[in-house]
N, C-alpha and C positions, 0 to 999 in steps of 0.2 A: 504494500500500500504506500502509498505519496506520503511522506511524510512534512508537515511544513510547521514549522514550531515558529512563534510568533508572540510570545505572551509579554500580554501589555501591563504594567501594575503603573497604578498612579497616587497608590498612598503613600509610598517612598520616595522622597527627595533624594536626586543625584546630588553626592558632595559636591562643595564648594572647589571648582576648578581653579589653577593658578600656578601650577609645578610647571614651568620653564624645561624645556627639550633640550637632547641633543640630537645627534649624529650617529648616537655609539648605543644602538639597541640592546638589549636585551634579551638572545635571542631564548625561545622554549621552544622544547619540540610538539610538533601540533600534525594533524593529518586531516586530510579530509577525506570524510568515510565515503564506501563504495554509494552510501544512498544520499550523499551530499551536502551532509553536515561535518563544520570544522569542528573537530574534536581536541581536547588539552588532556594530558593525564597527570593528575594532582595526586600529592600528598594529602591527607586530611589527617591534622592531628598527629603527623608523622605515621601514617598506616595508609596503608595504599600498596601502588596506587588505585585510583579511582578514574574513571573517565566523564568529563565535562565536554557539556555543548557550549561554544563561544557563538553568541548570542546580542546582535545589537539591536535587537528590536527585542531586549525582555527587561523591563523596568526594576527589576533585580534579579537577585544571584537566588538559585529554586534548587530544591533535590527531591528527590521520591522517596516515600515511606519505606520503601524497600531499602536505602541504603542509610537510611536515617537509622534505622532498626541495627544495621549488622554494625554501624560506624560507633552505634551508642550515644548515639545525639536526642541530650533532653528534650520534652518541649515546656516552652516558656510559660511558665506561671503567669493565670490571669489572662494569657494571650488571649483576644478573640479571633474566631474562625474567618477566616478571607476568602469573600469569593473570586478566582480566577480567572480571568479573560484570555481565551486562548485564541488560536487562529478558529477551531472548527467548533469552540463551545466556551462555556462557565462550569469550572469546577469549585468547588470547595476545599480550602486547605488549613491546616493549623503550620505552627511557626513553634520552630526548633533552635537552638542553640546550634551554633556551627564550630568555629576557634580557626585557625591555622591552616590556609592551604599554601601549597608550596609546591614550584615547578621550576626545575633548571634553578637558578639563583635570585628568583623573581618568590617573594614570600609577602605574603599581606595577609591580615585576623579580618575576621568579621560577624560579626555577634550574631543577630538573628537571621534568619532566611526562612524559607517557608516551604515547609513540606508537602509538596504534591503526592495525592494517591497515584499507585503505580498504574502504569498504561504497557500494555503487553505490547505496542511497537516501539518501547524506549526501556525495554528489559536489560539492557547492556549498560545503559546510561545512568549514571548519581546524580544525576542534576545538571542545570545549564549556568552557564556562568554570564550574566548580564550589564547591563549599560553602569550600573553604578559602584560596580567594581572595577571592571577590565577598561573601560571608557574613559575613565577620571586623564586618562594620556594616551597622546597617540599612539595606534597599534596597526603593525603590517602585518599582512596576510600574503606568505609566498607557498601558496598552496604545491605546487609543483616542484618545493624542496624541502614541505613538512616542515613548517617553520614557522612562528608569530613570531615580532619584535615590538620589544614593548620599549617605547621612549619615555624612558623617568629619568634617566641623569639631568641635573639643574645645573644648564650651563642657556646663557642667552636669554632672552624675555620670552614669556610667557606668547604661547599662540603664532611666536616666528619662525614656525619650524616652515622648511623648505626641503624637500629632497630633491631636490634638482642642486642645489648648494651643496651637499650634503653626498650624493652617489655620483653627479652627473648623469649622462644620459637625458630623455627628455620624459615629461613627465604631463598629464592634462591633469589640470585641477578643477574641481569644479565647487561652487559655491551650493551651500547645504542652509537648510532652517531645521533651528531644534524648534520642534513644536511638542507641545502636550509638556514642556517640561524635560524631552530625554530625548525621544530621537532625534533624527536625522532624516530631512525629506532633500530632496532635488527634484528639477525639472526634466523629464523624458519626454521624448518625443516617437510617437511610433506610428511608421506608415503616412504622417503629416500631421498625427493629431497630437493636441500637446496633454501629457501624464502627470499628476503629482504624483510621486516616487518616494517609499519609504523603505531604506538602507537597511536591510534585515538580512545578516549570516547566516543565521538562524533557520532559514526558509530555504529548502534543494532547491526549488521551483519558483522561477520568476512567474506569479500570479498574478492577473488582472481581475477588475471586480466588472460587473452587469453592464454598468454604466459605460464602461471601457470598451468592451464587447461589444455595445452599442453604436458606441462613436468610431466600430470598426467597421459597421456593418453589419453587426450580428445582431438581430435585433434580441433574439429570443436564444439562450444557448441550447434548451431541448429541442429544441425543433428543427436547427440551423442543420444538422446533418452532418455536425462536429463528428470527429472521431473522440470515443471516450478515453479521457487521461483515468492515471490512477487516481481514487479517490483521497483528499485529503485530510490526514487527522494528525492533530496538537497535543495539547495538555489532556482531552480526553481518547477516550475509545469511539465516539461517533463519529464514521466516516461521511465525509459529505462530497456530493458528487462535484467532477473537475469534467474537463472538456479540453481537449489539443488543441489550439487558435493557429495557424501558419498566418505568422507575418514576415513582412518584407524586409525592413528598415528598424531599427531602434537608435535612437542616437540620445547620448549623454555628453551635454558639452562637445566636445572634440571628439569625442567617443562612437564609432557605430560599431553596431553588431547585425549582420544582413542574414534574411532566412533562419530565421529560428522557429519554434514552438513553443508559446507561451500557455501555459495554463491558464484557462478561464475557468474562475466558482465565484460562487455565491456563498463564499466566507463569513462569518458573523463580525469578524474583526472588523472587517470592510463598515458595517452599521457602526459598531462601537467608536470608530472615529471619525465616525458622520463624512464618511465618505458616500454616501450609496447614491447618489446623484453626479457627482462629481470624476470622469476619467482615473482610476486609479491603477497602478500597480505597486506589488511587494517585490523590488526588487534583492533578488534572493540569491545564492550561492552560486549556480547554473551559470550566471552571465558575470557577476564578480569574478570570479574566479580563475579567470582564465587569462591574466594577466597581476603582477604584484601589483597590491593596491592599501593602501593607508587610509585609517578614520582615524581622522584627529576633531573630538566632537569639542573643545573647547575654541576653537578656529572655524567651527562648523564648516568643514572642509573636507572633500573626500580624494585624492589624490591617485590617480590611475598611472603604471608606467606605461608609457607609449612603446619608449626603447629604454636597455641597458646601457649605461657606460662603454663607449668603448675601449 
């Protein structure tokens, strides 16, 4: 089944940004799995490892009951239950004590998180690691040498980070809006129509909503005589139906990508951020990925490499 993991939390405040970059990463080793999420494997507690989904479309750092259980992570006194927002539904969770993860030479605590019920297509996974942990500093994704680099050395002002300074080679930047408080949107354009875009790792499958579909031409996606994609499921077990879109053109900035297959559904995400009238897509791992690319959400910038140094 299509996995596309997307979880939005908006009762958690991203920390206060302001840690100054370098040049000189940090790197961890990271994979992206055969079904197209970037995966990290952490210490937890010094026991491990454990493996995490990195996650820029999930308003914080989640695990599952199942690993909460074997990890021995309390849960919090007084807590009340959260309900979930995921890409294919609302689940219900309680909030657990976390401590100490650790990967490569990259280490940071952090107190609460919140325990999702387990989902039998995320039976491998401890949890996702989200926007207000891994986010707080620029992070590059070199999927094709199993790599993140995280920019925390404090050298320079805050938000001047440039890799084009920094590696050479050339590089498209493109200009991003945090909305809702955490993410990260840009502008897409696909086939001629223009998309709000929201920067999600987290998601195998670059998705589009109704509306989208729409403004392709499509007016109805059951009817259109789509070919059926795999069906989509999140933080819960219901799968919700997807559809294959062949478009032509997507372009980001500087950026195109020609002939592709986008996923069309009728995701609930899509309502929850009042999109459902409006051209959307989740742009998701699929189309990232295929080239080194940097979020630096405190510059609200997303940084594509065109070419290497030579």
């Amino acid at each position: 089944m299509q996995r596309l993991l997307a979880i939005f939390i908006f009762i958690l405040a991203l920390p206060t940004l302001g840690t100054p970059v370098s040049a000189s990463p940090i790197p961890v080793p990271a994979r992206l799995s055969e079904d197209g999420h970037f995966l990290v494997d952490f210490m937890v507690n010094g026991e491990g490892p454990y493996t995490f989904i990195v996650d820029s479309a999930s308003g914080s750092t989640m695990v599952f009951d199942s690993f909460a259980v074997e990890a021995g992570l309390s849960e919090v006194e007084s807590a009340e239950r959260i309900m979930v927002q995921g890409a294919s539904g609302v689940t219900e969770a309680r909030q657990v004590s976390l401590g100490t993860l650790e990967a490569s030479t990259w280490t940071f605590d952090i107190d609460t998180v919140i325990a999702l019920p387990d989902v039998e297509h995320f039976s491998d996974i401890a949890g996702v690691l989200g926007v207000g942990v891994l986010f707080a500093q620029p992070v590059g994704f070199a999927a094709s040498e199993d790599r993140l680099d995280i920019y925390a050395a404090a050298v320079g002002n805050a938000g001047s980070f440039d890799p084009a300074s920094a590696y050479g080679g050339s590089w498209i930047g493109i200009s991003t809006e945090r909305r809702h408080g955490l993410f990260l949107w840009a502008q897409v354009e696909i086939d001629g129509v223009a998309f709000d875009a929201v920067i999600d790792t987290g998601a195998r499958r670059s998705t589009i909503n109704p509306a989208g579909a729409a403004a392709l031409g499509v007016e109805d996606l059951t009817t259109a005589g789509l070919a059926e994609d795999e069906p989509i499921r999140g933080a819960t077990d219901d799968p919700i139906a997807a559809w294959s879109l062949p478009v032509g053109l997507i372009t980001l900035g500087a950026k195109e990508w020609s002939e592709e297959a986008l996923t069309a559904s009728d995701v609930s995400i899509f309502q929850m951020l009042r999109q459902e009238t409006t051209p959307t897509i989740i742009l998701g791992s699929d189309l990232l990925s295929d080239q080194y690319f940097i979020i630096d959400s405190e510059a609200e910038r997303l940084w594509l490499q065109a070419s290497p140094a030579s």
